[in-house]
CHARMM internal coordinates of N, CA and C (Angstrom, degrees):
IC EDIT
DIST 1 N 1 CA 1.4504
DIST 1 CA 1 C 1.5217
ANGL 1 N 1 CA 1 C 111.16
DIST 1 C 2 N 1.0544
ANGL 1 CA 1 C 2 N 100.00
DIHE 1 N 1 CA 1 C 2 N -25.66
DIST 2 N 2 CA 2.1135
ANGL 1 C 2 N 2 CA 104.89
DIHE 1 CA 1 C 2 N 2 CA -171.25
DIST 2 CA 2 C 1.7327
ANGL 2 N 2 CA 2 C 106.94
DIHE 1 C 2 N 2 CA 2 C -75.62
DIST 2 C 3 N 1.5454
ANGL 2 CA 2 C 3 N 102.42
DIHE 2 N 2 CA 2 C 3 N -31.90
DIST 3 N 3 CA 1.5338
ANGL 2 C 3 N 3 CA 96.95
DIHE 2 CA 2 C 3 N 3 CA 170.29
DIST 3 CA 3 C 1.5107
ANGL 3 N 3 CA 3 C 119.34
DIHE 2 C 3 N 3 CA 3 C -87.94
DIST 3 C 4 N 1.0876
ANGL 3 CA 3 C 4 N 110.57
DIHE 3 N 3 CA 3 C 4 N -4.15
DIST 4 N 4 CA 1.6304
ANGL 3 C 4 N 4 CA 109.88
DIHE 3 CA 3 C 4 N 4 CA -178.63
DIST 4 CA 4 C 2.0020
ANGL 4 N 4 CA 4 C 100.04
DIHE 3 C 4 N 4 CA 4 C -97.78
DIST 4 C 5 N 1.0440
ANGL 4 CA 4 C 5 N 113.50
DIHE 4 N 4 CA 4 C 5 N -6.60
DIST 5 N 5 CA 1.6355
ANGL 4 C 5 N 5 CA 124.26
DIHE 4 CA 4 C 5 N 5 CA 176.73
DIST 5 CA 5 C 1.7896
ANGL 5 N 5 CA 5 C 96.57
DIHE 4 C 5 N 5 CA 5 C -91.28
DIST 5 C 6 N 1.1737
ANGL 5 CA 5 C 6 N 94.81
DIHE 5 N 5 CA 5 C 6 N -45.94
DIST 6 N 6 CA 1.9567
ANGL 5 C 6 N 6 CA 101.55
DIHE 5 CA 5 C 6 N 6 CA -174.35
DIST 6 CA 6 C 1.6029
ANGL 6 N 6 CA 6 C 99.64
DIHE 5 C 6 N 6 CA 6 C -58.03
DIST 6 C 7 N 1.4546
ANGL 6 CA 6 C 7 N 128.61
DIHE 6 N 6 CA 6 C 7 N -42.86
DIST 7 N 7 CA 0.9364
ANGL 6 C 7 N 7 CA 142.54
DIHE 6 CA 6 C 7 N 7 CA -153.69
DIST 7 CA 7 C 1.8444
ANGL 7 N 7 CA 7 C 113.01
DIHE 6 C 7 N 7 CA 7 C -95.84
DIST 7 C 8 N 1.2639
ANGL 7 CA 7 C 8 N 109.17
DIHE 7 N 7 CA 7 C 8 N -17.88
DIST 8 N 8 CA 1.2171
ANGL 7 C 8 N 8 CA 134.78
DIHE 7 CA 7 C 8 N 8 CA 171.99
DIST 8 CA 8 C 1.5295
ANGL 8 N 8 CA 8 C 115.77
DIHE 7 C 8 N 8 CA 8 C -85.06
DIST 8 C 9 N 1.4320
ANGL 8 CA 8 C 9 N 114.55
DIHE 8 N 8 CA 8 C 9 N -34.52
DIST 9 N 9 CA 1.4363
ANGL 8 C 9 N 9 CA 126.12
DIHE 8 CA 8 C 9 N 9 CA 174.52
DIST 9 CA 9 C 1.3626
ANGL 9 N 9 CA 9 C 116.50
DIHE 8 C 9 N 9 CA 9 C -89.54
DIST 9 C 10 N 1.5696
ANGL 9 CA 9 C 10 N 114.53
DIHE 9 N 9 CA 9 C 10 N -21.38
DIST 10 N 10 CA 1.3221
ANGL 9 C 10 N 10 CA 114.55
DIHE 9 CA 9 C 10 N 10 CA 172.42
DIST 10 CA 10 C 1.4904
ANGL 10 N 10 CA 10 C 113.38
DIHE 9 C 10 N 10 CA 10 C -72.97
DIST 10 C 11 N 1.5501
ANGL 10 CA 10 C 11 N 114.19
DIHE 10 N 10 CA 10 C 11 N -21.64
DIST 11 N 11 CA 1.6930
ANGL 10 C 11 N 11 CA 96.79
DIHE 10 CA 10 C 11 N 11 CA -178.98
DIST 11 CA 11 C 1.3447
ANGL 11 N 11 CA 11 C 92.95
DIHE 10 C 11 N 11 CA 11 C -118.75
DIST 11 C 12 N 1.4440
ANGL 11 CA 11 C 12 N 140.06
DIHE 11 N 11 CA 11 C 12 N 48.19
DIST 12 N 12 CA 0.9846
ANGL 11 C 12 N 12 CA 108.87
DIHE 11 CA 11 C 12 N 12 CA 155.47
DIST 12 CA 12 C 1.7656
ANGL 12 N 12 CA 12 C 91.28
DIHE 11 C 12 N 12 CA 12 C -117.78
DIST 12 C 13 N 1.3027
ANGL 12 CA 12 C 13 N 130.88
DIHE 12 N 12 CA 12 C 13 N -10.59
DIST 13 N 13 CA 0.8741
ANGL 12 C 13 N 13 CA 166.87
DIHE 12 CA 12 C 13 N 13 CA 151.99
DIST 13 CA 13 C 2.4592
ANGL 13 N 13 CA 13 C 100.60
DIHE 12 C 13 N 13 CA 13 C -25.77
DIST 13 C 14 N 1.4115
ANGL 13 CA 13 C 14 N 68.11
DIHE 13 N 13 CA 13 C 14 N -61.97
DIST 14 N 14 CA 2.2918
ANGL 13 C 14 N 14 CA 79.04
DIHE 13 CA 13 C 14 N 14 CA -172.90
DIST 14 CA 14 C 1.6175
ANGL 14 N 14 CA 14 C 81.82
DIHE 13 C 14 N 14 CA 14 C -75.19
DIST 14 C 15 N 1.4453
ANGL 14 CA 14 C 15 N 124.28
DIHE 14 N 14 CA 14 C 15 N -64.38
DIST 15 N 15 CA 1.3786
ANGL 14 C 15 N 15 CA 108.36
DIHE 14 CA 14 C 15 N 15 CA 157.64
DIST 15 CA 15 C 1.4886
ANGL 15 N 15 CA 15 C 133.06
DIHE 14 C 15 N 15 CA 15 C 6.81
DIST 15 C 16 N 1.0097
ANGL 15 CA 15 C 16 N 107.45
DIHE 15 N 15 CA 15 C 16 N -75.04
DIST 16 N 16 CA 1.8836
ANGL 15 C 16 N 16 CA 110.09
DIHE 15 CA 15 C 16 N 16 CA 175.93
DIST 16 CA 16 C 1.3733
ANGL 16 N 16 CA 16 C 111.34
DIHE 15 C 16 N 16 CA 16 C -94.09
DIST 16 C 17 N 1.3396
ANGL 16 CA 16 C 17 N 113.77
DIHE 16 N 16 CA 16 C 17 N 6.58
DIST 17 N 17 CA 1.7735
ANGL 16 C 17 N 17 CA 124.56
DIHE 16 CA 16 C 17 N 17 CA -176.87
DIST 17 CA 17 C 1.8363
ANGL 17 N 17 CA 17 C 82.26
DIHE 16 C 17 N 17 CA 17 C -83.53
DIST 17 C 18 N 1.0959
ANGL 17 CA 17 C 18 N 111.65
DIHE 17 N 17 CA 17 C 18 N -69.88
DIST 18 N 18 CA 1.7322
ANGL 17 C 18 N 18 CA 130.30
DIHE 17 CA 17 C 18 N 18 CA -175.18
DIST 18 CA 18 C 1.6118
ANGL 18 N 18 CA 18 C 106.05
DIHE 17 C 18 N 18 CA 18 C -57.08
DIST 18 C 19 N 1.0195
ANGL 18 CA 18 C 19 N 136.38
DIHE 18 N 18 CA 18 C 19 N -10.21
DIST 19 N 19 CA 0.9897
ANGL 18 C 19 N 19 CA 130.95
DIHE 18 CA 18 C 19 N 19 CA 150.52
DIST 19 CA 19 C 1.1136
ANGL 19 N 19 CA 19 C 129.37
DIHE 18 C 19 N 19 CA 19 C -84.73
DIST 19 C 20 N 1.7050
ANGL 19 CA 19 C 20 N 122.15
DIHE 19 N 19 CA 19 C 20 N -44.24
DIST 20 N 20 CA 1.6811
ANGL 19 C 20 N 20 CA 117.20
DIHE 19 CA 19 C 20 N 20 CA 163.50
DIST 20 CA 20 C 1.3441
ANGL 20 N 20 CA 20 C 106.84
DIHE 19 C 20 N 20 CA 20 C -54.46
DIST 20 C 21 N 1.2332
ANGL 20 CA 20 C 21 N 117.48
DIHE 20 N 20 CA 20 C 21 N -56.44
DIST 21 N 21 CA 1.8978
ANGL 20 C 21 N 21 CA 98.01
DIHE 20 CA 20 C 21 N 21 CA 177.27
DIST 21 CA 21 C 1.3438
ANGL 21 N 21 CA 21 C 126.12
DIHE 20 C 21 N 21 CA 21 C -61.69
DIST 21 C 22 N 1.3857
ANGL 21 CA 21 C 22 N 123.39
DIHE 21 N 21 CA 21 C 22 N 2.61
DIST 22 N 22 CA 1.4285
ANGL 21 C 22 N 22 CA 116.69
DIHE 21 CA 21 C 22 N 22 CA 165.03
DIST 22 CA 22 C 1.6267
ANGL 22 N 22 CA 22 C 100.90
DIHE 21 C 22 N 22 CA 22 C -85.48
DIST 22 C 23 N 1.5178
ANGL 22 CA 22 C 23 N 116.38
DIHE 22 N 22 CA 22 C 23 N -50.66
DIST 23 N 23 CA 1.2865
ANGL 22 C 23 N 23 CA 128.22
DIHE 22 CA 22 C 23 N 23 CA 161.44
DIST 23 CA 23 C 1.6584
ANGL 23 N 23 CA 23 C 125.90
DIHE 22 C 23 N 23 CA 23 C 5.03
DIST 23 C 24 N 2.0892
ANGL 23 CA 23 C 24 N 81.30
DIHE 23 N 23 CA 23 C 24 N -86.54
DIST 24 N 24 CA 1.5178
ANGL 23 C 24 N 24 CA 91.75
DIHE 23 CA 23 C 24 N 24 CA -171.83
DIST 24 CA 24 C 1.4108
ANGL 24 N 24 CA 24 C 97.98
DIHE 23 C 24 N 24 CA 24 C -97.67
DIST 24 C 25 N 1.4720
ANGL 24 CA 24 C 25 N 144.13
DIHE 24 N 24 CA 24 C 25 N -4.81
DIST 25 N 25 CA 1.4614
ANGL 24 C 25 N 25 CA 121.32
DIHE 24 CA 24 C 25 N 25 CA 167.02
DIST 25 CA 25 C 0.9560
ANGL 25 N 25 CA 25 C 131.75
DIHE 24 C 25 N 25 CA 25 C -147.47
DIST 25 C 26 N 2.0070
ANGL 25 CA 25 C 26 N 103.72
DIHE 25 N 25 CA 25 C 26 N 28.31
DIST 26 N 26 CA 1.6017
ANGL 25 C 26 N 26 CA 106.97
DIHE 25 CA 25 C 26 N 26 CA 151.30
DIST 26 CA 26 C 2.0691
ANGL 26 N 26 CA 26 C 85.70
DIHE 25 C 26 N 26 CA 26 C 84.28
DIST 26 C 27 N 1.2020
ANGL 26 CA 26 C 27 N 134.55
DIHE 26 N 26 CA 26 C 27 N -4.19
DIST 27 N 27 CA 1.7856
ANGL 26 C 27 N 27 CA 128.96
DIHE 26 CA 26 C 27 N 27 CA -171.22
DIST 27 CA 27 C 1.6408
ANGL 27 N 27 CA 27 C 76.49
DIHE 26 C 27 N 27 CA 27 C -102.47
DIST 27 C 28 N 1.8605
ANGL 27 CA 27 C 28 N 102.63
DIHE 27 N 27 CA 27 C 28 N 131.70
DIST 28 N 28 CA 1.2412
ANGL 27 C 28 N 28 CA 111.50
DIHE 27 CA 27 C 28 N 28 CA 145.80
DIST 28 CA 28 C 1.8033
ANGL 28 N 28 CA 28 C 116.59
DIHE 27 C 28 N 28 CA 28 C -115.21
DIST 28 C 29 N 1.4278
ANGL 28 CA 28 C 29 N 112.75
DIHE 28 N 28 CA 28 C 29 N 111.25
DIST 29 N 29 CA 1.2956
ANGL 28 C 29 N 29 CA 116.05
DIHE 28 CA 28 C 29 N 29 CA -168.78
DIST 29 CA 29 C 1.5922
ANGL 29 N 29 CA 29 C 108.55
DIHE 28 C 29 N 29 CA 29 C -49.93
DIST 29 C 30 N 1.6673
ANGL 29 CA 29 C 30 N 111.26
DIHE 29 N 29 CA 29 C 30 N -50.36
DIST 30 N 30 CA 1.0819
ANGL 29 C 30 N 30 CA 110.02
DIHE 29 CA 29 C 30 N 30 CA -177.40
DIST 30 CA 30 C 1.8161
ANGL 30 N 30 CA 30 C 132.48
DIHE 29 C 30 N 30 CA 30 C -30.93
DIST 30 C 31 N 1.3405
ANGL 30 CA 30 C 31 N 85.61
DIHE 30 N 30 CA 30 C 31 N -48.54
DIST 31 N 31 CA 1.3430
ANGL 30 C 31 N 31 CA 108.17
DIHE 30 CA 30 C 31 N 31 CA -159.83
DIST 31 CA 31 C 1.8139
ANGL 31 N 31 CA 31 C 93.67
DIHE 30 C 31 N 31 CA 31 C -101.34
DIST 31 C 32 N 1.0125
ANGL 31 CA 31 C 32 N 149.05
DIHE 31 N 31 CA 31 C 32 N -13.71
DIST 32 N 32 CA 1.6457
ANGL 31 C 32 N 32 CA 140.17
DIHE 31 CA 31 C 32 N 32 CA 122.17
DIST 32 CA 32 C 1.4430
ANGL 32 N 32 CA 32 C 113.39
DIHE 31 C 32 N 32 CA 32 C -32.47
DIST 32 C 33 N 0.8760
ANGL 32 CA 32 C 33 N 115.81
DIHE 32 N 32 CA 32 C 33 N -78.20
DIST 33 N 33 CA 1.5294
ANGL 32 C 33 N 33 CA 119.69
DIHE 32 CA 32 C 33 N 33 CA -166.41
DIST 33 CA 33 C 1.2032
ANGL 33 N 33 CA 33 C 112.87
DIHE 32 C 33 N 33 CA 33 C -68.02
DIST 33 C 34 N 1.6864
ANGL 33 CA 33 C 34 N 136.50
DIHE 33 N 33 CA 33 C 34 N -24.20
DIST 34 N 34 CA 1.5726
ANGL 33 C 34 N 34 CA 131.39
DIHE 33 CA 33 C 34 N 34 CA -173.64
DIST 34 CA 34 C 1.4808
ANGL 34 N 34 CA 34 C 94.71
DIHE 33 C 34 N 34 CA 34 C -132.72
DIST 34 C 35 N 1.0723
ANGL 34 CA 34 C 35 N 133.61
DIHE 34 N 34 CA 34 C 35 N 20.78
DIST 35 N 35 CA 1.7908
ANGL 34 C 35 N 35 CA 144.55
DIHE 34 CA 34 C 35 N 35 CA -173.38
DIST 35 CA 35 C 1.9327
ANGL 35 N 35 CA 35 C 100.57
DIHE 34 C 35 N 35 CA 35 C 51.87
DIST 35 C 36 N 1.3190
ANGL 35 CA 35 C 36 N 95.48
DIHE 35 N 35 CA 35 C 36 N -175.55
DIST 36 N 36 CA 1.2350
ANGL 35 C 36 N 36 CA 108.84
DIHE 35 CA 35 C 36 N 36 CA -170.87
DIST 36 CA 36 C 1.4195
ANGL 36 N 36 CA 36 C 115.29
DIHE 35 C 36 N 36 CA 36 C -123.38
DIST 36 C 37 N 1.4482
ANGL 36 CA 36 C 37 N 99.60
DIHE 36 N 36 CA 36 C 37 N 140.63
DIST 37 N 37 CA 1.9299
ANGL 36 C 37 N 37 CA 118.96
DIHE 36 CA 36 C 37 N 37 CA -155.16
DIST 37 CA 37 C 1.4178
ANGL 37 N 37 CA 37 C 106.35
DIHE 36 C 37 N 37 CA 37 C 54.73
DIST 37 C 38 N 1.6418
ANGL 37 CA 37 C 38 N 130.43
DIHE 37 N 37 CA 37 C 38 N 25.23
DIST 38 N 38 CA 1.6783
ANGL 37 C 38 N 38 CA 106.49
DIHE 37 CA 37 C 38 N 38 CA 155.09
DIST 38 CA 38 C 1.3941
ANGL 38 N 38 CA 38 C 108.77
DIHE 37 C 38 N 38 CA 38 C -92.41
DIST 38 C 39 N 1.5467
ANGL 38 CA 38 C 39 N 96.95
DIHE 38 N 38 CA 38 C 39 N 178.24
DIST 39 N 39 CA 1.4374
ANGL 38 C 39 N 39 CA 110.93
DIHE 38 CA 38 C 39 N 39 CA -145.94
DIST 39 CA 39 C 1.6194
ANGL 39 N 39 CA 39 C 74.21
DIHE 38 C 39 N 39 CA 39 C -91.82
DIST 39 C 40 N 1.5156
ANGL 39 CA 39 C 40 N 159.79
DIHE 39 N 39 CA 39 C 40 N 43.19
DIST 40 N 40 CA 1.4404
ANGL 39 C 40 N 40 CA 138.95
DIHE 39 CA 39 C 40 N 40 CA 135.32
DIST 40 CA 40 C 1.7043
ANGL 40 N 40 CA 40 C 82.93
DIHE 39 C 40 N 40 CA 40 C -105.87
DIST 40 C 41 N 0.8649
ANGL 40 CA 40 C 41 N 164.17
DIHE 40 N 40 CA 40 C 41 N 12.96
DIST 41 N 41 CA 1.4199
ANGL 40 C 41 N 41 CA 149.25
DIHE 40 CA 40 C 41 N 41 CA 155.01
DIST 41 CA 41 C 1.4455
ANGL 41 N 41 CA 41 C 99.55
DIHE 40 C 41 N 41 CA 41 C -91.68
DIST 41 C 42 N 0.8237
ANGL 41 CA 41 C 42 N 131.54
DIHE 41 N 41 CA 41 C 42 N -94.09
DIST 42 N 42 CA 1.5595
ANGL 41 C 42 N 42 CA 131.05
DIHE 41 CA 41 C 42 N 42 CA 179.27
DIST 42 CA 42 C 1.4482
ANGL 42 N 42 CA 42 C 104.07
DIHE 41 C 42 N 42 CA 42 C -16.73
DIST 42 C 43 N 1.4940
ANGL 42 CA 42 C 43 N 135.77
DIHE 42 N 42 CA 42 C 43 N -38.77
DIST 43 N 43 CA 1.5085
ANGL 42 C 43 N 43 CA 153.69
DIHE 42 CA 42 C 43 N 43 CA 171.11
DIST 43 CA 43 C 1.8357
ANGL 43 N 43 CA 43 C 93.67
DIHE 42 C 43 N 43 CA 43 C -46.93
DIST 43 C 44 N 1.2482
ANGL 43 CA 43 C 44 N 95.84
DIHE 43 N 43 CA 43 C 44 N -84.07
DIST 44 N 44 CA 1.3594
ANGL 43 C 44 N 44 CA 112.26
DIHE 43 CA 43 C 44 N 44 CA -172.03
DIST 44 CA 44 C 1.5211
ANGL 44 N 44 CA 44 C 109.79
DIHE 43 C 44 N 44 CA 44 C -37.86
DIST 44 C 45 N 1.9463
ANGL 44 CA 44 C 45 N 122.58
DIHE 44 N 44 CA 44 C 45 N -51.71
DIST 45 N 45 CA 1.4526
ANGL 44 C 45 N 45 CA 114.59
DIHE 44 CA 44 C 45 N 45 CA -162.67
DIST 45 CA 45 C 1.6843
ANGL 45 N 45 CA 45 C 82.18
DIHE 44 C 45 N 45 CA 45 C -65.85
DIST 45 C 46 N 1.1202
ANGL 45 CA 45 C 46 N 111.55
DIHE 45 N 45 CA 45 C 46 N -71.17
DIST 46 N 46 CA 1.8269
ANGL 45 C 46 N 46 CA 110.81
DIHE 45 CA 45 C 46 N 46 CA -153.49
DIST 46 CA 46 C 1.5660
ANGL 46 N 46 CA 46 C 109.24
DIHE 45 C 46 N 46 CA 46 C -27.95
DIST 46 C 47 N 1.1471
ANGL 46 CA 46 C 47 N 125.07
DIHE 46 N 46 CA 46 C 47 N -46.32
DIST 47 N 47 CA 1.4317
ANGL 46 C 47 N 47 CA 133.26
DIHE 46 CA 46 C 47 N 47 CA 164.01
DIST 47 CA 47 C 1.3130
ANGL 47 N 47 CA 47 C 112.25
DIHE 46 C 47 N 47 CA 47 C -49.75
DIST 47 C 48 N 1.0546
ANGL 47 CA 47 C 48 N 133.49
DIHE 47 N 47 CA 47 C 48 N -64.46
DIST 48 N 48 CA 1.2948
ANGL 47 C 48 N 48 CA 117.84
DIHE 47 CA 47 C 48 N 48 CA 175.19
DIST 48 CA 48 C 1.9680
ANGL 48 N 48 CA 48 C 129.53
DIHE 47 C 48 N 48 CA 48 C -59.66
DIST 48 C 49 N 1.3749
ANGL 48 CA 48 C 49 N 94.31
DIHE 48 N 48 CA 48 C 49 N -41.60
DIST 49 N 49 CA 1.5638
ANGL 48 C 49 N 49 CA 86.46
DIHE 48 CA 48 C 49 N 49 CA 142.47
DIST 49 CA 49 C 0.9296
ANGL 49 N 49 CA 49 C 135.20
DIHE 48 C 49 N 49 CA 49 C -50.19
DIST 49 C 50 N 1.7152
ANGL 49 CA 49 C 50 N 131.11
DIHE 49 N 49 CA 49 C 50 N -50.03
DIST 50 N 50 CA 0.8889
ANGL 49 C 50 N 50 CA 120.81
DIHE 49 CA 49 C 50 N 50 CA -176.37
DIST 50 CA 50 C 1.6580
ANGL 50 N 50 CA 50 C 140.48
DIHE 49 C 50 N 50 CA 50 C -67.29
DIST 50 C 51 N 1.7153
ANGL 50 CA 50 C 51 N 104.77
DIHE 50 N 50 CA 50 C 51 N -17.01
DIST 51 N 51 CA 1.7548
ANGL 50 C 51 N 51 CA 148.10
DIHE 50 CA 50 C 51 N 51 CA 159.70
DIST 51 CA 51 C 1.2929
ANGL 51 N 51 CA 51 C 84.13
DIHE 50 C 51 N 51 CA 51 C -56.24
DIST 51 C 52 N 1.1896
ANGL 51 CA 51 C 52 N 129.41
DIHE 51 N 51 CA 51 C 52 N -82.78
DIST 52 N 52 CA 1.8802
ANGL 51 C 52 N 52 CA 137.61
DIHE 51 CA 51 C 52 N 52 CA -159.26
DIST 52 CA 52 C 1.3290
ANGL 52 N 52 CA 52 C 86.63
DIHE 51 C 52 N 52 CA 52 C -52.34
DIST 52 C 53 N 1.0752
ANGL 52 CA 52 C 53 N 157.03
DIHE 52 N 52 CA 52 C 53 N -118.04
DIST 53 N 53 CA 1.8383
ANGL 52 C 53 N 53 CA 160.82
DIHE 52 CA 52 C 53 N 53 CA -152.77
DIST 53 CA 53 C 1.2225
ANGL 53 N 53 CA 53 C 98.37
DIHE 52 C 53 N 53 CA 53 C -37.59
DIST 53 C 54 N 1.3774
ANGL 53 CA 53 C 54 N 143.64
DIHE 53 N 53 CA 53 C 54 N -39.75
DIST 54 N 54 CA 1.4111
ANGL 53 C 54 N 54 CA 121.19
DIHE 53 CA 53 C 54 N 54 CA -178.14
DIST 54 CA 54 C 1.7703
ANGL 54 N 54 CA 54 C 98.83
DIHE 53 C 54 N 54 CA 54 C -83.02
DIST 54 C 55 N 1.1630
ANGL 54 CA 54 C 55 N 142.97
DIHE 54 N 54 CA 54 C 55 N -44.67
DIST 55 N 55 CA 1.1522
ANGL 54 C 55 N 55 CA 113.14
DIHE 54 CA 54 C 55 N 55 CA 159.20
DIST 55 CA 55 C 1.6630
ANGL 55 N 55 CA 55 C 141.35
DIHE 54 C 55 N 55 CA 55 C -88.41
DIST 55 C 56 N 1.2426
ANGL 55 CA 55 C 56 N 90.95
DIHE 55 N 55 CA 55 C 56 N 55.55
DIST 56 N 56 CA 1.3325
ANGL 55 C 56 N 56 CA 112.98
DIHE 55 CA 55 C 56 N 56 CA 178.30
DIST 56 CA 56 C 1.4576
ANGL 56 N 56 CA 56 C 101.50
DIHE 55 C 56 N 56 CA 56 C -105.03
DIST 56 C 57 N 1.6968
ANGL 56 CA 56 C 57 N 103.03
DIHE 56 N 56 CA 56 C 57 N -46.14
DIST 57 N 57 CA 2.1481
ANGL 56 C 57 N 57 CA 116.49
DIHE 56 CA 56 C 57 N 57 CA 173.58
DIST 57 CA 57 C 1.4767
ANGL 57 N 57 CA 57 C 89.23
DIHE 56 C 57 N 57 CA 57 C -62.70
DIST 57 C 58 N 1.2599
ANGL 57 CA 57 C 58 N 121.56
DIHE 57 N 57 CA 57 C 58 N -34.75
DIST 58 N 58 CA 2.0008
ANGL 57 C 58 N 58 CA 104.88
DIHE 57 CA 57 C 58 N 58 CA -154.91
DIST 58 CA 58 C 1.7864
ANGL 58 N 58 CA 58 C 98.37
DIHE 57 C 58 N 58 CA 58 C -69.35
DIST 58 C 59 N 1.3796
ANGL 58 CA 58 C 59 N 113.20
DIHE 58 N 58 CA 58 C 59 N -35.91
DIST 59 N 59 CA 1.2592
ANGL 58 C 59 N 59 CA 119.63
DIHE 58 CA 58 C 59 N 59 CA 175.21
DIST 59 CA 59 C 1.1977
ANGL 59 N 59 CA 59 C 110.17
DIHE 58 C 59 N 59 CA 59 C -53.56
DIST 59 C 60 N 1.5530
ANGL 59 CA 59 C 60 N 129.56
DIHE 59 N 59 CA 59 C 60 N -91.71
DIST 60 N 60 CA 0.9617
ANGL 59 C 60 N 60 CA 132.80
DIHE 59 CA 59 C 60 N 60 CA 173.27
DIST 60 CA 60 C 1.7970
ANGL 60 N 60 CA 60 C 121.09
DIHE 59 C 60 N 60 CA 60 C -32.19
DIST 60 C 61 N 1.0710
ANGL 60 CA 60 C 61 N 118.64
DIHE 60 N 60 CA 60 C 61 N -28.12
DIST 61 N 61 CA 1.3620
ANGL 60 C 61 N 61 CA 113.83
DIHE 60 CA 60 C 61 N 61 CA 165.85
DIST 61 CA 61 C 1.6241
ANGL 61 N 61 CA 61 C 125.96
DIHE 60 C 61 N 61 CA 61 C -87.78
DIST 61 C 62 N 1.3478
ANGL 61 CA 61 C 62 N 97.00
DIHE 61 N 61 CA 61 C 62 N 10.56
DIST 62 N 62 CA 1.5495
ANGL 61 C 62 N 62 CA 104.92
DIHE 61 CA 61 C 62 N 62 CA 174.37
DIST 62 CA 62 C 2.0700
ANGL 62 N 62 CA 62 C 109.75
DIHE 61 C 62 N 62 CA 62 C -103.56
DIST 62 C 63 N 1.6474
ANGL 62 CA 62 C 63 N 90.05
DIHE 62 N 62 CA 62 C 63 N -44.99
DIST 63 N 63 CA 1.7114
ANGL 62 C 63 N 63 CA 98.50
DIHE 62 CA 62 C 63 N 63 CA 160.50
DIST 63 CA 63 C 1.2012
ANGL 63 N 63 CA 63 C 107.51
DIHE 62 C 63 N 63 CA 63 C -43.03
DIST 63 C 64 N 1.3566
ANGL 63 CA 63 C 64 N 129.53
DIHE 63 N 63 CA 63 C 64 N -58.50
DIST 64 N 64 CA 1.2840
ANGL 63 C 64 N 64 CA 110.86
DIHE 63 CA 63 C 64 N 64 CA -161.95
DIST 64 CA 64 C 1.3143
ANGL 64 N 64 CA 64 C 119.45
DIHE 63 C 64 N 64 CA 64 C -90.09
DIST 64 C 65 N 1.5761
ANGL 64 CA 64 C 65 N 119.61
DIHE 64 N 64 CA 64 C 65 N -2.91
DIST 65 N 65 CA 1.3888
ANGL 64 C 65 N 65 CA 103.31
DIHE 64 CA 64 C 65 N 65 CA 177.73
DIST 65 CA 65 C 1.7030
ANGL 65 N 65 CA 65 C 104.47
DIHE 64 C 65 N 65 CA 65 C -100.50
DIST 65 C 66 N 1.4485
ANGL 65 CA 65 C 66 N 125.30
DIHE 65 N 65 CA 65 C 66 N 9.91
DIST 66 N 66 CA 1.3331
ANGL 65 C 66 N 66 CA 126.15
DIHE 65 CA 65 C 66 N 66 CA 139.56
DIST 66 CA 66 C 1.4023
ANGL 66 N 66 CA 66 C 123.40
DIHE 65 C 66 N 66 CA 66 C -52.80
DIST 66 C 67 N 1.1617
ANGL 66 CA 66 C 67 N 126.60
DIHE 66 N 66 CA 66 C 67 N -43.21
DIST 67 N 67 CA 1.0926
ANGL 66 C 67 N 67 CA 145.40
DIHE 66 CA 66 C 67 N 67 CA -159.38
DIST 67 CA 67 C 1.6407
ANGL 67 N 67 CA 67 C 99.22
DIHE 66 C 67 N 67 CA 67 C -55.59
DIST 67 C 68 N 1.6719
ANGL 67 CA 67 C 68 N 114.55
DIHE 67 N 67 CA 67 C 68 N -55.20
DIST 68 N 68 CA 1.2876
ANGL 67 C 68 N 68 CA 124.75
DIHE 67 CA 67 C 68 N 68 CA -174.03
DIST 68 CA 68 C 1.6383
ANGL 68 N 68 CA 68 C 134.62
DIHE 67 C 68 N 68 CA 68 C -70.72
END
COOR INIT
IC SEED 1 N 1 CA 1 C
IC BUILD
């Protein structure tokens, strides 16, 4: 489970990497490298959402097992 969390943080991670560079200079890598509005870009964001919400539980499931 600890490498599939490592592995979950690494792309949500390029995730907010690809967002500061849309950020500060308007470049979306995503959509360079796999073009823009195809269906492997749209592939790629949903995945990375989906990394971001599953460690959103890894968080919250670490709060609470402090708790005990």
């Amino acid at each position: 489970m600890e490498n599939l969390q490592k592995v979950l943080l690494v792309i949500t991670i390029i995730g907010a990497i690809n967002w500061g560079l849309v950020g500060l200079f308007d470049f979306n890598l995503v959509s360079t490298l796999f073009g823009e509005g195809t269906m492997l870009s749209r592939i790629i964001y949903v995945a990375i959402a989906l990394c971001g919400l599953f460690n959103i539980g890894i968080l919250l499931e670490h709060f609470d097992s402090k708790k005990d």
